[in-house]
C-alpha positions in Angstrom: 0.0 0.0 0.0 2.5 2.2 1.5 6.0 2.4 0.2 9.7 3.6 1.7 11.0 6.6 0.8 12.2 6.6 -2.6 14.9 9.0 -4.3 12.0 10.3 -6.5 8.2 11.3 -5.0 5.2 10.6 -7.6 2.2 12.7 -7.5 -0.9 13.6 -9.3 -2.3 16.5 -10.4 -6.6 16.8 -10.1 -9.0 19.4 -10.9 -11.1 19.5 -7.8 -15.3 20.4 -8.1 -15.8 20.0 -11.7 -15.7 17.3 -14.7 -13.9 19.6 -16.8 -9.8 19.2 -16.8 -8.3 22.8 -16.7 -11.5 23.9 -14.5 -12.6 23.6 -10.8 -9.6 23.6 -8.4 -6.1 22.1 -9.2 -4.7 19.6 -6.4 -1.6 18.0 -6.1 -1.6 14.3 -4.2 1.7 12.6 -3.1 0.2 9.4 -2.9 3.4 6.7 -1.9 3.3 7.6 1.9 6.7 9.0 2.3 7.9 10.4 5.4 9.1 13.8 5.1 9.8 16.2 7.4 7.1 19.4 7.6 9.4 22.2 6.2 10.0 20.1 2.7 6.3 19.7 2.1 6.0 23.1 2.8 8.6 23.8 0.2 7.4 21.5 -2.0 4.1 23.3 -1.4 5.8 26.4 -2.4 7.5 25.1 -5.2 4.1 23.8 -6.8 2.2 27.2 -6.0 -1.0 25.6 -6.0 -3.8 26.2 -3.6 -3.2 23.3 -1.6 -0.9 20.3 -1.5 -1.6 17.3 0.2 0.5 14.5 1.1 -0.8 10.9 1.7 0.5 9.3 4.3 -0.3 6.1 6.7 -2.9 6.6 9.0 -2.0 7.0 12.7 -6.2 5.9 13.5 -7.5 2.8 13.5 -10.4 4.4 12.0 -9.3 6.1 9.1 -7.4 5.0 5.7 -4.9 7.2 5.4 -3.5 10.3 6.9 -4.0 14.0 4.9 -1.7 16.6 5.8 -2.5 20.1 3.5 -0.3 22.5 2.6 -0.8 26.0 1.0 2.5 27.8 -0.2 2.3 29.7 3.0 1.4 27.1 6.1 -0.2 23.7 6.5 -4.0 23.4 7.5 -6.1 21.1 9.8 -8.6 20.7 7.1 -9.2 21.9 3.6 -12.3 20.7 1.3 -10.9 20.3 -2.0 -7.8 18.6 -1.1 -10.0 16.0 1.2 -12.3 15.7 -2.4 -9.0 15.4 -4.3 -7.2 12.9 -1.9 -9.9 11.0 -1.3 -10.1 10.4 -5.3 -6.1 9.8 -5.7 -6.4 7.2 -2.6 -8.9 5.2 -4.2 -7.7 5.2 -8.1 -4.0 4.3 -6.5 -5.3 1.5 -4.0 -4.8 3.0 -0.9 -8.5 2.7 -0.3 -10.5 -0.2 -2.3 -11.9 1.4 -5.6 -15.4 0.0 -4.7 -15.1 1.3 -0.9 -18.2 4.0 -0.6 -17.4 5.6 2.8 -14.4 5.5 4.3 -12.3 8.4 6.6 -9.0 10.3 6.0 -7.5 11.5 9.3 -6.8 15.5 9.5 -5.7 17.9 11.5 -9.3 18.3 12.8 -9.5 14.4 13.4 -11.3 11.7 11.1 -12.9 13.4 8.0 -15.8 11.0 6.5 -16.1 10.8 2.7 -18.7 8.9 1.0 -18.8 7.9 -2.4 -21.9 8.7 -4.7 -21.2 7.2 -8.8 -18.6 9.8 -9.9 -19.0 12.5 -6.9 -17.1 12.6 -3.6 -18.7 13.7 -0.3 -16.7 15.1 2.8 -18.8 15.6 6.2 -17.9 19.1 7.1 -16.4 19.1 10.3 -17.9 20.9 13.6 -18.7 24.5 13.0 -17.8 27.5 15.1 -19.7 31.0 15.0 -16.9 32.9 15.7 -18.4 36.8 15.7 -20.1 39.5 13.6 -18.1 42.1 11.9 -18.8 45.6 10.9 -20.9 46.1 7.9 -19.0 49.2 6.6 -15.8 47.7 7.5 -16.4 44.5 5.7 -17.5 46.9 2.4 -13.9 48.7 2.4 -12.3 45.4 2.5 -14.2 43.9 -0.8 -13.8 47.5 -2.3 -17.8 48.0 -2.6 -19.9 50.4 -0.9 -22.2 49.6 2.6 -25.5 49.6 0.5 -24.3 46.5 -1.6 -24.2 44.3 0.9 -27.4 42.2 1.6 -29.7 44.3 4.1 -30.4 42.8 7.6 -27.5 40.1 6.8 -24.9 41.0 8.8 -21.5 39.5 8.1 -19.7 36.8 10.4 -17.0 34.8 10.8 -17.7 31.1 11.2 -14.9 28.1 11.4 -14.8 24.7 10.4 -11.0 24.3 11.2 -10.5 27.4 8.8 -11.8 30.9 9.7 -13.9 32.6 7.0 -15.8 35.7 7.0 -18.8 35.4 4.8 -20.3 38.4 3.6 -23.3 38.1 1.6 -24.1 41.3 -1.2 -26.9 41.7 -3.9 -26.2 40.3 -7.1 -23.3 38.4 -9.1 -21.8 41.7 -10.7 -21.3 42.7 -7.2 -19.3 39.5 -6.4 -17.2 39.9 -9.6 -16.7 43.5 -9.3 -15.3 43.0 -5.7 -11.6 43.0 -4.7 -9.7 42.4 -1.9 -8.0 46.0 0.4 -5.3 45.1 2.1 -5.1 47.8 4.7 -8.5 47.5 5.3 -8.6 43.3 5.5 -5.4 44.2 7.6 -7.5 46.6 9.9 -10.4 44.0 10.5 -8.0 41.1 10.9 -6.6 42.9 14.0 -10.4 43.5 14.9 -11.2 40.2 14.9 -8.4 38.7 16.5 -7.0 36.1 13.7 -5.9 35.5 10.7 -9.1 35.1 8.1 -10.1 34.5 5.0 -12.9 36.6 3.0 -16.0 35.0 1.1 -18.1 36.7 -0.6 -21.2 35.5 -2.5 -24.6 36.2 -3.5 -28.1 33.9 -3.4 -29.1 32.3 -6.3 -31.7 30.1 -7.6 -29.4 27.3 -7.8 -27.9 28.0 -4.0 -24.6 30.7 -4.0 -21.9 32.4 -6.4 -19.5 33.0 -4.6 -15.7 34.0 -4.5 -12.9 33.8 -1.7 -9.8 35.4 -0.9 -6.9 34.2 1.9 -3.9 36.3 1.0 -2.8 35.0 4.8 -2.1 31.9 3.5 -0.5 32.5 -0.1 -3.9 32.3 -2.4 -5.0 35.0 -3.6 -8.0 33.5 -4.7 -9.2 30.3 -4.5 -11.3 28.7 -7.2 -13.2 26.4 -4.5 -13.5 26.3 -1.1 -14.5 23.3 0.7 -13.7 23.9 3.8 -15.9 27.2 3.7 -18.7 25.9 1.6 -20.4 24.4 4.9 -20.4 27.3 7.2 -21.9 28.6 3.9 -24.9 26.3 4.0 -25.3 27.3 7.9 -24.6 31.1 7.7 -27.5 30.8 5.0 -29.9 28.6 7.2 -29.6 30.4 9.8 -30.5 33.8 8.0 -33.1 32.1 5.8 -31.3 32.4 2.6 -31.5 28.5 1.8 -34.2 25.8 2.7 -33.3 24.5 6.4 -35.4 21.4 5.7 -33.5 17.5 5.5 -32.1 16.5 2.2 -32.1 20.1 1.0 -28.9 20.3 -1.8 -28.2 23.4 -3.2 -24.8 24.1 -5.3 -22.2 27.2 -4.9 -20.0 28.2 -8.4 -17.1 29.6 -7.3 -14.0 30.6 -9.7 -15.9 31.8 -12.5 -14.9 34.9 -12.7 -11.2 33.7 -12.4 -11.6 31.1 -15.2 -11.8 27.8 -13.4 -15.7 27.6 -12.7 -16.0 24.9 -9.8 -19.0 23.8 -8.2 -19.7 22.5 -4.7 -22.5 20.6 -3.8 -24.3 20.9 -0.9 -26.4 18.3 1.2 -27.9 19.2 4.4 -28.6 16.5 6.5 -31.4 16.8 9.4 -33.5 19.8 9.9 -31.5 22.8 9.8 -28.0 20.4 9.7 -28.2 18.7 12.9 -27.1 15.4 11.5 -24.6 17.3 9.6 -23.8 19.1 6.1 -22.2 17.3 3.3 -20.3 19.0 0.9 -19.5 16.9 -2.7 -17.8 17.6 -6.1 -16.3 15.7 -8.7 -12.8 15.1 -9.8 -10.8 15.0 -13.0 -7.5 13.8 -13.3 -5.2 15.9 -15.4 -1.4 14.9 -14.8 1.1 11.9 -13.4 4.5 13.8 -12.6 7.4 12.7 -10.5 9.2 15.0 -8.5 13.0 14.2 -7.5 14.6 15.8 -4.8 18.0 16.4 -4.1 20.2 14.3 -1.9 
């Protein structure tokens, strides 16, 4: 399953949330367990300049298959969505997990991570979720570069946390989302306000569930084409201000990275009334590329 560390490291490279190679969001997976120390995959991360990099490893759990650690080119995470979608994927096309296993667990930084396996989409069970605080409406308008009076009335903006802090901040229409960019003395003003590092989603309700972008300049992305890890505080921060159906087996979908040019979509299913028994998030996966990496002596 697992191999020693060899002189060379082979990985593969998947678009994440879409069925489209070249769309969604691009993941690389070392798949042949190797033991490295922390700083290399976080050069390696660098190196690659993706979004995230994870690196398979042997599980340390009982109850999981393998191990996930995630790295952006700035630090490594206790849980991302897309790379969870993405490693899940590489585990099972490179027999780390049985092909026809449809639910099995990857251990994270945030513990075991359930994924579930539906025909060709992936489902990850968003881990607990934290409401971490409001934020200032007028602040939150200077830091997506729009004025106070595009943001969604009577919706006030919060931070919520499922292992990764994200300020959600819903506004009126998709031009608004696209037109929006990120301040950096003003993110860097609210930051301090709120006490941690964050990342900034923005989105607006649609028929179909969200469009929505995000931006984590903290952590090396400037924008990310699809966020897992924020697309279930999504479905909650909408619940609970009655901007999606609260009822069980509700799905909606968010498209994110459209207006970047890798249009990626994240399904949502809400499980229980209102999410009690949890909120699945699911995409697809297309591979693109088989590469070896060979690192020095």
């Amino acid at each position: 399953m697992f191999d020693c560390m060899p002189r060379t490291l082979r990985y593969r490279v998947v678009d994440v949330f879409t069925e489209v190679p070249l769309e969604g969001n691009p993941l690389a997976v070392f798949y042949e367990g190797v033991q490295l120390e922390a700083p290399l995959m976080q050069r390696i991360a660098r190196e690659l300049n993706l979004s995230e990099t994870a690196f398979l490893l042997p599980a340390t759990r009982s109850d999981c298959a393998a191990r996930a650690r995630i790295f952006t080119p700035a630090r490594e995470l206790r849980f991302a969505g897309h790379p969870t979608i993405g490693s899940a994927y590489v585990a099972r096309q490179n027999g780390i997990v049985s092909p026809d296993a449809g639910r099995f667990a990857l251990e994270e930084g945030v513990g075991p991570v359930s994924i579930r396996v539906e025909e060709q989409r992936l489902w990850l069970a968003t881990p607990p979720i934290e409401r971490v605080g409001e934020c200032d409406r007028a602040a939150c308008a200077r830091v997506l570069d729009v004025r106070e009076w595009d943001l969604l009335p009577e919706i006030p903006p919060h931070v919520y946390s499922a292992g990764n802090p994200h300020l959600f901040v819903a506004v009126t229409d998709r031009e608004t989302v696209d037109r929006a960019s990120l301040d950096t003395a003003a993110f860097a003003a609210l930051e301090e306000a709120v006490g941690e590092s964050i990342a900034v989603f923005v989105f607006t309700p649609t028929k179909e569930g969200a469009y929505s972008r995000m931006f984590a300049p903290e952590l090396g992305v400037v924008e990310d084409p699809a966020t897992g890890s924020a697309t279930g505080p999504l479905a909650l921060y909408m619940m609970e201000h009655g901007l999606c159906s609260t009822s069980d087996g509700t799905t909606f979908v968010s498209e994110q990275g459209t207006k970047m040019g890798r249009r990626s979509l994240l399904y949502v299913h809400i499980r229980g009334e209102r999410g009690r028994d949890g909120i699945e998030v699911g995409g697809s996966v297309a591979p693109i590329i088989d590469a070896v990496m060979t690192l020095p002596d």
